[in-house]
C-alpha positions in Angstrom: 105.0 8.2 2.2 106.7 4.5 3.2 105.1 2.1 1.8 105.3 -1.6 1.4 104.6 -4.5 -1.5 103.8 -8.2 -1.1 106.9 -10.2 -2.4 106.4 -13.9 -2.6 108.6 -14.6 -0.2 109.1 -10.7 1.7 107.4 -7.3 2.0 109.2 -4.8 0.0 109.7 -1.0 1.4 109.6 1.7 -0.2 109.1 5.8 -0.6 106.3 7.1 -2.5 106.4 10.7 -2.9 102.7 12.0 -4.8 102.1 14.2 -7.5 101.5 17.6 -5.8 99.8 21.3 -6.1 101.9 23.4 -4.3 101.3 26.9 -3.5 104.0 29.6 -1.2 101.7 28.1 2.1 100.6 24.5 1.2 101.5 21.5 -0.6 98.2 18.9 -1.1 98.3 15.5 -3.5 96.4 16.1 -6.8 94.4 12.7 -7.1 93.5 11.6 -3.6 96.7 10.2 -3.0 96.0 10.9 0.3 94.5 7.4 0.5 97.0 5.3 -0.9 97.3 1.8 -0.2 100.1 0.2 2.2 101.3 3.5 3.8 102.6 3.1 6.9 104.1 6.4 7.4 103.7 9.9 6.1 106.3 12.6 6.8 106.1 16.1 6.2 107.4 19.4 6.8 106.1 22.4 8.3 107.2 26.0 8.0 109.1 27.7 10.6 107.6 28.3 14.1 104.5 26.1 13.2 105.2 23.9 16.6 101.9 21.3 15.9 99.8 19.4 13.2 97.6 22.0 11.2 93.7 21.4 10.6 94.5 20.3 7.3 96.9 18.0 8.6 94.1 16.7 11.0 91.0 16.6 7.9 93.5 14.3 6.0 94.5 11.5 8.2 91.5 9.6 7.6 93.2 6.3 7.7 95.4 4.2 10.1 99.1 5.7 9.9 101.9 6.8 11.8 102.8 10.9 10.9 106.1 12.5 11.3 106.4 16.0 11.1 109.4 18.1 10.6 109.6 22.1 11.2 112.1 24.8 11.3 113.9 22.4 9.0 116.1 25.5 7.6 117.4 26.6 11.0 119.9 24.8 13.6 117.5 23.2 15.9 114.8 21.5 13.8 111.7 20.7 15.7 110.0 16.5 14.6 106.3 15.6 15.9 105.1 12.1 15.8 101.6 10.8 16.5 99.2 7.9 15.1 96.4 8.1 13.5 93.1 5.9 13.2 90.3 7.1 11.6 90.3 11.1 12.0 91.7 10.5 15.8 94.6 11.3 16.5 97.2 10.3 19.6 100.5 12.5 19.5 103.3 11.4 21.6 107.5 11.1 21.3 109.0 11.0 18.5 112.0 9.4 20.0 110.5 6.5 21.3 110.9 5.0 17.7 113.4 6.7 15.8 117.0 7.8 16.8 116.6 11.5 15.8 120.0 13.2 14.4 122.0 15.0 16.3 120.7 18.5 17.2 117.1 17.9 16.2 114.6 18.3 18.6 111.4 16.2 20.0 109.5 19.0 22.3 107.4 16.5 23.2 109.7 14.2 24.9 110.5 16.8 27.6 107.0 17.2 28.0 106.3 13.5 28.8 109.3 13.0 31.0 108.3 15.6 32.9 105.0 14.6 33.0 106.6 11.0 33.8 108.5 12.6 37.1 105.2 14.7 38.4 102.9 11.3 38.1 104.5 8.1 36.9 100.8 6.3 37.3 99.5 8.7 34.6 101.3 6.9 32.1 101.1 3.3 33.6 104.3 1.0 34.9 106.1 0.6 31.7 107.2 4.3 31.5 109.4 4.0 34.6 
């Protein structure tokens, strides 16, 4: 998780990785830490060929945060997902329109939305043009 402090004078960042279970298919927080204060984002991997958010992933974004997730980390073309998410809905959308993604990664959903850009640029209102 990134999270931030209240300084007196400055908000403080930092990364907050929680105590976990893991098993060969899951990884879950042992005390709730799900719901810790001041996240802003959570990242997260996903095994190879899982190409969305899983149901867990969707039961435990309860709060209002921005999710990154990563898959098919170990091969040459990893895959990254972003979306937001308020209060068990969730909006997915490019992950490159707020993070420079390294070189060979890939953001499927990017095509996807340019393409959908070029097909009907009113879908997705005047700024995307």
């Amino acid at each position: 998780y990134l999270q931030y402090h209240e300084a007196p004078d400055r908000l403080v960042w930092s990364w907050y990785v929680p105590e976990q279970a893991r098993t060969p298919v899951s990884v879950a927080p042992v005390r709730g830490d799900v719901h810790v204060p001041n996240v802003v984002v959570e990242f997260h991997t996903h095994p190879a060929g899982c190409a969305a958010f899983s149901s867990q992933d969707d039961a435990a974004q309860t709060g209002i945060r921005l999710h990154l997730m990563c898959c098919d980390v170990d091969t040459a073309r990893p895959r990254v997902y972003a979306r937001l998410s308020a209060h068990r809905r969730q909006v997915a959308f490019p992950a490159s329109l707020i993070a420079d993604l390294p070189a060979g990664y890939i953001d499927p959903l990017l095509d996807e939305w340019l393409a959908r850009v070029e097909r009907n640029p009113e879908e997705v209102g005047d700024d995307a043009a």
